[in-house]
C-alpha distance (Angstrom), angle and dihedral (degrees) to the residues before:
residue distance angle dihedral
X1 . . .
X2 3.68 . .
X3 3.70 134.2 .
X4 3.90 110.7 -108.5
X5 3.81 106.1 -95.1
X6 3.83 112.8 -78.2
X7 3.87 93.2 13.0
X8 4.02 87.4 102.5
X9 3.82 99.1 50.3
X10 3.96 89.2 37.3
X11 3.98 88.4 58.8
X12 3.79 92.0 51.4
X13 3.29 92.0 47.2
X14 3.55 93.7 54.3
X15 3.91 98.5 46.2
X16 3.63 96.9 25.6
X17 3.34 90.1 -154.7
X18 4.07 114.1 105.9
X19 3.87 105.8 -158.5
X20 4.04 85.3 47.7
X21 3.85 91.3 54.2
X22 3.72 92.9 50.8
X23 3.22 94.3 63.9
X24 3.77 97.2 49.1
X25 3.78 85.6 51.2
X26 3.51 90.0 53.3
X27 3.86 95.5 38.8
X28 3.91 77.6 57.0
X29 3.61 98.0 52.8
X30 3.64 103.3 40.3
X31 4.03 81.5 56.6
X32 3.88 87.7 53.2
X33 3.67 91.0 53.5
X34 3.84 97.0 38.3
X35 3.85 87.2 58.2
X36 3.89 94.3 39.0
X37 4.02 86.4 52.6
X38 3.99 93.4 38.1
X39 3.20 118.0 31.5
X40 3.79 104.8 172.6
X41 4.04 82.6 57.6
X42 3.48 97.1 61.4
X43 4.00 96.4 115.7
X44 4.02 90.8 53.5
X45 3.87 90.0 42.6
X46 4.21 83.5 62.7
X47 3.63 98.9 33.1
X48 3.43 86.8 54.1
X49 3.68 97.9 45.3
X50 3.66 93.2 38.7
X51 3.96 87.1 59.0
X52 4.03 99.1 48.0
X53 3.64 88.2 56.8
X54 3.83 100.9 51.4
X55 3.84 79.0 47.7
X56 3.59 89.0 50.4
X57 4.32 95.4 44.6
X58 4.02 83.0 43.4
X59 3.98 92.4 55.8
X60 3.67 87.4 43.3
X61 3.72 94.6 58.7
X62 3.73 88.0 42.7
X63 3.56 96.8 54.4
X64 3.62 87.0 47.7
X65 3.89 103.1 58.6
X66 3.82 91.1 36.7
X67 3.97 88.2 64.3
X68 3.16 96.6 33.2
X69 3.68 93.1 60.2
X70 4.44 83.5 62.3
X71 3.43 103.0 99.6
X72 4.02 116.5 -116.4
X73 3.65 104.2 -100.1
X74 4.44 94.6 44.3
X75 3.79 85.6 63.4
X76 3.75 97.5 107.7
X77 3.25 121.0 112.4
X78 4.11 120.8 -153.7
X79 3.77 111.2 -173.2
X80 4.16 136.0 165.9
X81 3.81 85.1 -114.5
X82 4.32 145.3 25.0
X83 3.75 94.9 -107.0
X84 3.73 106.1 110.2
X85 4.18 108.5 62.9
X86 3.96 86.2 106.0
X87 3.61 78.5 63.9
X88 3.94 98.8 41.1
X89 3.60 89.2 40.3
X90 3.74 97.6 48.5
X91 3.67 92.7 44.9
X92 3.83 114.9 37.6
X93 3.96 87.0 -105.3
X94 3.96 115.0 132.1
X95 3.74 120.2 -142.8
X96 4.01 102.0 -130.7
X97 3.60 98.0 -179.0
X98 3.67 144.8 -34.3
X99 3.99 130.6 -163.6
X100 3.35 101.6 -110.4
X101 3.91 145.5 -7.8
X102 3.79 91.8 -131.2
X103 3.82 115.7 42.2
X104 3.89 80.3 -148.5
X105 3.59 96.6 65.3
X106 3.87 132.4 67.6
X107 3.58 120.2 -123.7
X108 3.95 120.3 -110.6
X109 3.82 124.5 -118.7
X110 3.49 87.9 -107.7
X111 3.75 91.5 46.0
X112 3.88 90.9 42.1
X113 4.04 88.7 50.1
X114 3.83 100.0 48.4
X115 4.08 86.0 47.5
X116 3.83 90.8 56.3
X117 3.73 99.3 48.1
X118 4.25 85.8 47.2
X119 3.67 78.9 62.6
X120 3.68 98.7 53.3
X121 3.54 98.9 34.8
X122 3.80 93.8 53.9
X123 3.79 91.2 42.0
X124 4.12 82.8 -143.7
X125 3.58 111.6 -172.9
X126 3.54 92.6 -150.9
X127 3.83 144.8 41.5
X128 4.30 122.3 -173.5
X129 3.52 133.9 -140.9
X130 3.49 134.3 179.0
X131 4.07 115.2 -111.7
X132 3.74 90.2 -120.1
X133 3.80 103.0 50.6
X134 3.56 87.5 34.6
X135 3.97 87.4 110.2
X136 3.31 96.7 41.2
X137 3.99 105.8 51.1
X138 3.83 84.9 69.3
X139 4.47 81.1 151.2
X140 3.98 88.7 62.9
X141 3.67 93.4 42.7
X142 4.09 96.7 51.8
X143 3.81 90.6 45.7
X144 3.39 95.8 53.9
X145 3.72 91.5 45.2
X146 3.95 84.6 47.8
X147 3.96 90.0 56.7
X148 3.80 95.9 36.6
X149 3.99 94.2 -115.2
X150 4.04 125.5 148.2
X151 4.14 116.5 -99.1
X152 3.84 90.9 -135.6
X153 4.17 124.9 -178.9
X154 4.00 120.8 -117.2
X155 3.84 116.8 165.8
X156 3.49 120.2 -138.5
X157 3.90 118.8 176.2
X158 4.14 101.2 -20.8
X159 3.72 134.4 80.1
X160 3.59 133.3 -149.2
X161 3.70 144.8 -179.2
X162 4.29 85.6 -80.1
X163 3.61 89.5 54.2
X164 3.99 131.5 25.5
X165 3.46 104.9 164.6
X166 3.83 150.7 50.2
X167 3.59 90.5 -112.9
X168 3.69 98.3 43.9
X169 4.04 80.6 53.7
X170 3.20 106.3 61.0
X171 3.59 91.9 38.7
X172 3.90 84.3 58.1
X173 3.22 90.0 60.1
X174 3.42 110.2 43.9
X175 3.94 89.1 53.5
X176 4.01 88.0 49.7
X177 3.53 90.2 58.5
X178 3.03 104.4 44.6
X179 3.69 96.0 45.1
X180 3.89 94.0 51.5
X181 3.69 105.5 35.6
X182 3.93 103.2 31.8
């Protein structure tokens, strides 16, 4: 089932935030299929729906004041790979540097050099790995060491036992942030 035309860009226009808005559009289609599917459930399909995206706006806004308590110049974000400029871009952040485009690959000397002196030149407070490659970005860990900088957790596309949701997620995140670069 699609989205009535417009509805999509209107959401993303409204959050401004793209990964959020898929998953109203999705919240919105799983309720059109629910009801196609179940009839007789139709009023749980919406109340259900209709709850997941206050949830949704509410982590939003949350998200929103927790970076925007960071102040201007801590908004750089170091990580062991380029998977956060939704984040950046959604939030006024910058992504100064990361350790690699592909998790899979290890960074060159030259690569591994430039990274380092990002560090020191931005005097970050913070760098971010992942829980699950925290053991194996050993290169971000030892530069940050090197430059005296916090080792801090963001979550990109896993879950854990600490967080099990979307929502729990981003609210990770926003808490990390704010916690090691404000």
């Amino acid at each position: 089932h699609r989205l009535p035309i417009g509805e999509e860009q209107m959401v993303q226009a409204i959050f401004g935030r793209e990964e959020i808005s898929r998953r109203q559009i999705v919240a919105r289609r799983a309720r059109l299929m629910g009801i196609k599917a179940d009839p007789d459930g139709a009023q749980t399909y919406r109340d259900n729906t209709k709850a997941y995206l206050a949830k949704l706006e509410q982590t939003s806004h949350y998200v929103d004041s927790r970076i925007a308590g960071i102040p201007k110049g801590n908004r750089q974000l170091i990580t062991s790979h380029d998977a956060y400029g939704y984040l950046a871009q959604a939030h006024g952040m910058h992504v100064a540097g990361f350790v690699t485009a592909n998790p899979g690959v290890e960074p060159s000397m030259a690569q591994r050099r430039k990274l380092n002196q990002t560090i020191s030149d931005l005097k970050v407070p913070a760098v971010f790995l992942e829980p699950n490659v925290l053991r194996a970005s050993s290169v971000l860990v030892a530069m940050a060491h090197e430059n005296d900088v916090q080792v801090c957790t963001i979550y990109g596309d896993t879950f854990d036992d600490r967080v099990t949701t979307y929502i729990d997620l981003m609210k990770f995140d926003a808490d990390s942030l704010a916690r090691c670069l404000g």
